[in-house]
N, C-alpha and C positions, 0 to 999 in steps of 0.2 A: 504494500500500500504506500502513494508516495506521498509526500509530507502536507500537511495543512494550510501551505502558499496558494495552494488552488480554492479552497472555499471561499465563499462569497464573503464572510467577514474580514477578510485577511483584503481581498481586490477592494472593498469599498476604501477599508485603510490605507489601500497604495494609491488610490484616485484621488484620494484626499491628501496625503501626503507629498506627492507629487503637486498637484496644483498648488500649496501653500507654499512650498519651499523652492521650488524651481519649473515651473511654467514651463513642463514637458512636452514633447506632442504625445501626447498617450498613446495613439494610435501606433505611430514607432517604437516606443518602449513595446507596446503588450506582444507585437511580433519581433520584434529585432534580436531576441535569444530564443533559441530552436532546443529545444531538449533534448537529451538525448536516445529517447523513447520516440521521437517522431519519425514517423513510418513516410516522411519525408528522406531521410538519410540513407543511406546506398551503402550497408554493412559487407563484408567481405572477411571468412574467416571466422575462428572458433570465440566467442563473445560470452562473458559472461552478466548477463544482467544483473545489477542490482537496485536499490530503491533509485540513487541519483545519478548510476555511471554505468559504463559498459568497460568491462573487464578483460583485457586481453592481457598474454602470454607469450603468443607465439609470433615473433616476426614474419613481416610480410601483412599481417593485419590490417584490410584497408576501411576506412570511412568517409564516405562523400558526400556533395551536396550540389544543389545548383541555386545560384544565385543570380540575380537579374538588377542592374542597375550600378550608380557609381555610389562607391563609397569603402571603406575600411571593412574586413572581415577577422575574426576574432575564432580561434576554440578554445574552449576548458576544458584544459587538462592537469594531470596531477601533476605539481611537482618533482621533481629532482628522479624522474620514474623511464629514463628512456629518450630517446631519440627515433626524429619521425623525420620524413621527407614530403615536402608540400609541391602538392602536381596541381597546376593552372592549368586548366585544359586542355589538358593531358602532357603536358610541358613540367619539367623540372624546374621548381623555381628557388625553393629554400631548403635548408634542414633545419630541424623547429630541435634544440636544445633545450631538455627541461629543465639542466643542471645545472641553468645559467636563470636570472631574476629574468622575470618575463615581462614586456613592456605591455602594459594596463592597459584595459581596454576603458571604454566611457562608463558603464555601471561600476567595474573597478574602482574609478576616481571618483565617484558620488558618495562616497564612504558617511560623508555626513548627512546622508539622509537614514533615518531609522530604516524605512523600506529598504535599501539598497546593502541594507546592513541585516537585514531578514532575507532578502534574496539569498543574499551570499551562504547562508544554510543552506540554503539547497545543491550549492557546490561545493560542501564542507569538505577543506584540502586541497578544492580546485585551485589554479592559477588560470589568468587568461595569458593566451600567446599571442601576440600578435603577429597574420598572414600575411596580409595585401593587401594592396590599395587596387581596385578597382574602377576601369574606368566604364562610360554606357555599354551595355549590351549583356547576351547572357554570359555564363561563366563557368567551367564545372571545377569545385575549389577539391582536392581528395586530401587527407593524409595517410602517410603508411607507416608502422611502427617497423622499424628499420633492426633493434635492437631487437633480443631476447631478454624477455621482460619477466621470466620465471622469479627472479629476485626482489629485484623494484615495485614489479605488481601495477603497471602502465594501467592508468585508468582514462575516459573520454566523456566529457559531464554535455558537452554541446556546443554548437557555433552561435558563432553571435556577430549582427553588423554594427554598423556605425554609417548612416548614409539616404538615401532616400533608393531605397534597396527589398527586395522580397526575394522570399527561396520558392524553389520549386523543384521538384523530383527529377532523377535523373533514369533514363533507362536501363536495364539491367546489361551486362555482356554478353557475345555470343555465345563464348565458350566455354568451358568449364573445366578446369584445372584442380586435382588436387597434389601437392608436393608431403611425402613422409619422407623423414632424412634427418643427418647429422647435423656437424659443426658448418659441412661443406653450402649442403643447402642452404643453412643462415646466416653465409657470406662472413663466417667467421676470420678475425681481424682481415680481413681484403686492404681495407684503407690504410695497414701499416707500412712502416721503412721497409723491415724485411723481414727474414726470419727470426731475428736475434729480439725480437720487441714480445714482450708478454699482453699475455689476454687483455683487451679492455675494451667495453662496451662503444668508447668511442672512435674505436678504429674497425668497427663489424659495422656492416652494411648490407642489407639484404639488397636494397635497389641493384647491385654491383653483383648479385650473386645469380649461376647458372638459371635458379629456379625464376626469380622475377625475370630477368632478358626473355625468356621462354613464352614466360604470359603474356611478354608486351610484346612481344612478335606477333601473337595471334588475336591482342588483345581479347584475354581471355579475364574472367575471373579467377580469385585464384581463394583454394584453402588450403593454408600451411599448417603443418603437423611439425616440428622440428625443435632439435635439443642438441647444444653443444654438447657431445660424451656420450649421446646418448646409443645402444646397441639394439640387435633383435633378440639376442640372449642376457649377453653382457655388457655390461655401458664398458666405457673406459680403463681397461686396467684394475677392471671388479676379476675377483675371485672365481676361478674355474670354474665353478658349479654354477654360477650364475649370478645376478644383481636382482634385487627385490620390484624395481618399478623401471625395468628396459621397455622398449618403444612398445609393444604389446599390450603391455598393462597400461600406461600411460596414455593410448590411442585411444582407449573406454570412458577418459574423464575431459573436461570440456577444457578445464586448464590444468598444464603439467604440475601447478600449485596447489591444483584443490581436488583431493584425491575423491572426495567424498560425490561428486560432480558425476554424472551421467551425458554422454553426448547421447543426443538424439541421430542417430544417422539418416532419418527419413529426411531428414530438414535440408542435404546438399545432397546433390546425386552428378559427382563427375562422372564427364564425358571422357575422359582418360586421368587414370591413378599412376604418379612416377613414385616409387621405391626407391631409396637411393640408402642402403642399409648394410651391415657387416662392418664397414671400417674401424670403427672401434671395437666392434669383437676379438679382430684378427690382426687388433694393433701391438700389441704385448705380449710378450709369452706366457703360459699357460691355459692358453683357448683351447676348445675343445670342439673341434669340429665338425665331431657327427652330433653335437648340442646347439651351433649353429643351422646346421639344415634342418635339423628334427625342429625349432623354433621358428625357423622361418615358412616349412610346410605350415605349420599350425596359423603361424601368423597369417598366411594367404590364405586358409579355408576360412579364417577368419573374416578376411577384408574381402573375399567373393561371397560370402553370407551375406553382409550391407550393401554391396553394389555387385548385383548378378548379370546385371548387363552393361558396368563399364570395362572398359578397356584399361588393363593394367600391364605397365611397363618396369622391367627389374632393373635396375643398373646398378654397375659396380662404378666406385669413386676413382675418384685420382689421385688421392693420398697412398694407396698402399702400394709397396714396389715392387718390381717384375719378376718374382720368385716363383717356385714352387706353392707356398702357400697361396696366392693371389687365382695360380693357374688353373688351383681347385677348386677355388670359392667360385671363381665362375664354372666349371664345369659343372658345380652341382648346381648353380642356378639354371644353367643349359637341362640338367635333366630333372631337374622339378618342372621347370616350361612342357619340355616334351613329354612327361607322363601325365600334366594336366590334359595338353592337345590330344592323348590320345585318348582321354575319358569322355571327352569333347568340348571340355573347353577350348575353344579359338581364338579367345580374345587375351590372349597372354604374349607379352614380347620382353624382348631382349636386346638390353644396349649396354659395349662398357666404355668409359671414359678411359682414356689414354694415360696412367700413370705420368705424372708431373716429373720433371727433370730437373728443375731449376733455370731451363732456359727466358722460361715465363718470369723469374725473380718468382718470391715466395712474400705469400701474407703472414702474420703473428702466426709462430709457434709451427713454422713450416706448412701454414696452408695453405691451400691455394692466392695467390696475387688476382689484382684484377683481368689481367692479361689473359690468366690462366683459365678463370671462371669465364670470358670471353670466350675462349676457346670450346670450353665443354659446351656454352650456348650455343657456339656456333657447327657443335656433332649433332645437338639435342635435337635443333630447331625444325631443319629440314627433316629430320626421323619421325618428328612428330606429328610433319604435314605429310609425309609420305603413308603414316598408316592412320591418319584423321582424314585424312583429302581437305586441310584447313589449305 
């Protein structure tokens, strides 16, 4: 239930408040902030609602709007929670830091109105950020949380103008995307020097990473499933027998933070599923690799249980190198493929990305460089117009 700002004794106090202390246009105030419940806003990805915010987790998370006319645009978000990338229609324009003091938007600065001071409950821990200025015509404003937010806990309270300005709905996209995957998919450190630089949210980019380039080839929707460490058996350098909450368990809950959480699968249904899984299993010694395919069989009667008629693709990453171990992981992915096909699944395929060398330069902690993640876009892309006919 959301909070008591909507009943009529609370709006007659704002009309009243407003006219006495600052000769507002009311009619601008009452629309100029968008909730984040309005079924005006173009969600993308796994979301967790609550009374005032919408809750994401997993990079790649997109939220859009459209907006029509000149003037400043504004969103509430949480504080010091992540890093976003702001797309003007459909153009790259800013990265939205929340680490940094956010420049205030106009209800912001009204602080000395009580109303304005009762608003601001309803985005308790929001900040506003400020977007862009916009000049006439329409517009479609997105952000994308660019970071893995499993930590910080990245939350989105709503937009808001400043201008002689109205929203309106955007279209949904053609296509339909979903990415399960590691560090690789969430463009883990991409934006660093080079290998020698350790982990840090502000050098990971998902915009820069295989899996976005992919969607915005086809301009597709996209829902990202992905965890830095994360495995099909074993996450990271966990323990032979296995790790408690690997990509498996974790795919059943809506955010990799809130175990308790149920995804509803009927609510997305892609048009092609990318896998991009093992690298952390078969990064350290002590894997065990008939615990690998027996995890990832399961995982897939899994994921063809929720989507029986999309199209799923396995790939292997670029991080792991040209060994014998490498040679296996895919051969067994090669015959998990072909003894689905001959049960009659059809709609199974197989891609590997080209183990990295170093020619590409390297992101934090040896992984993929932008160059590099380029490159795998550029195996991905045509493979996936080849068996979509996008």
């Amino acid at each position: 239930m959301r909070k008591s700002y909507k009943t009529l004794p609370f709006i007659l106090l704002a009309i009243f408040m407003l006219v006495r202390h600052n000769s507002v246009d009311l009619s601008s105030f009452q629309n100029s902030f968008l909730d984040n419940s309005s079924p005006l806003i173009r969600y993308e990805g796994r979301i967790l609602e609550t009374d005032s915010s919408m809750r994401m987790d997993y990079p790649g998370t997109r939220f859009a709007i459209g907006v029509e006319g000149a003037g400043k645009v504004y969103a509430s978000l949480k504080p010091n929670a992540g890093y976003y990338i702001l797309f003007v229609d459909g153009k790259e324009r800013a990265r939205i830091n929340t680490h940094e003091a956010p420049k205030v938007s106009r209800l912001s600065s009204m602080r000395s109105l009580s109303l304005v001071d009762t608003c601001e409950t309803l985005r308790d821990g929001a900040d506003s950020y400020f977007l862009d200025s916009l000049g006439e015509g329409k517009h479609e404003i997105e952000l994308m949380l660019i970071s893995e937010g499993i930590f910080c806990q990245p939350a989105f309270y709503g937009f808001e103008y400043e201008g002689e300005m109205s929203w309106f709905a955007l279209e949904r996209r053609p296509h339909r995307l979903e990415f399960i995957g590691n560090s690789i998919t969430c463009g883990y450190g991409v934006e660093a020097a080079d290998e020698n630089c350790a982990f840090n949210d502000s050098t990971s980019n998902f915009a820069k990473s295989y899996a976005f380039l992919t969607a915005k080839a086809f301009d597709a929707e996209m829902m990202v499933v992905a965890r830095s460490g994360i495995g099909v058996y074993r996450n990271y350098d966990d323990k032979p027998e296995g790790s408690l909450r690997p990509m498996p368990i974790v795919y059943r809950n809506v955010l990799i933070s809130e175990e308790e959480t149920q995804w509803d699968f009927s609510s997305y249904r892609p048009d092609l599923l990318i896998v991009n899984l093992g690298t952390n299993d078969l990064s350290t010694p002590g894997f065990r690799m008939e615990l690998v395919d027996s995890a990832y069989r399961n995982f897939l009667d899994e994921v063809r249980e929720h989507y029986p008629d999309t199209k799923i693709l396995l790939l292997t990453g670029c991080m792991l190198h040209p060994t014998p171990v490498l040679d296996e992981f895919k051969a067994r992915l090669d015959t998990i493929v072909a003894e689905r096909k001959r049960k009659g699944d059809e709609r199974l395929y197989r891609l590997d990305f080209e183990p990295q060398d170093g020619s590409l330069g390297y992101g934090a902690d040896w992984h993929p460089s932008q160059r590099q993640q380029q490159k795998m876009a550029d195996t991905l892309i045509p493979f996936v117009s080849s068996i979509m006919g996008w």
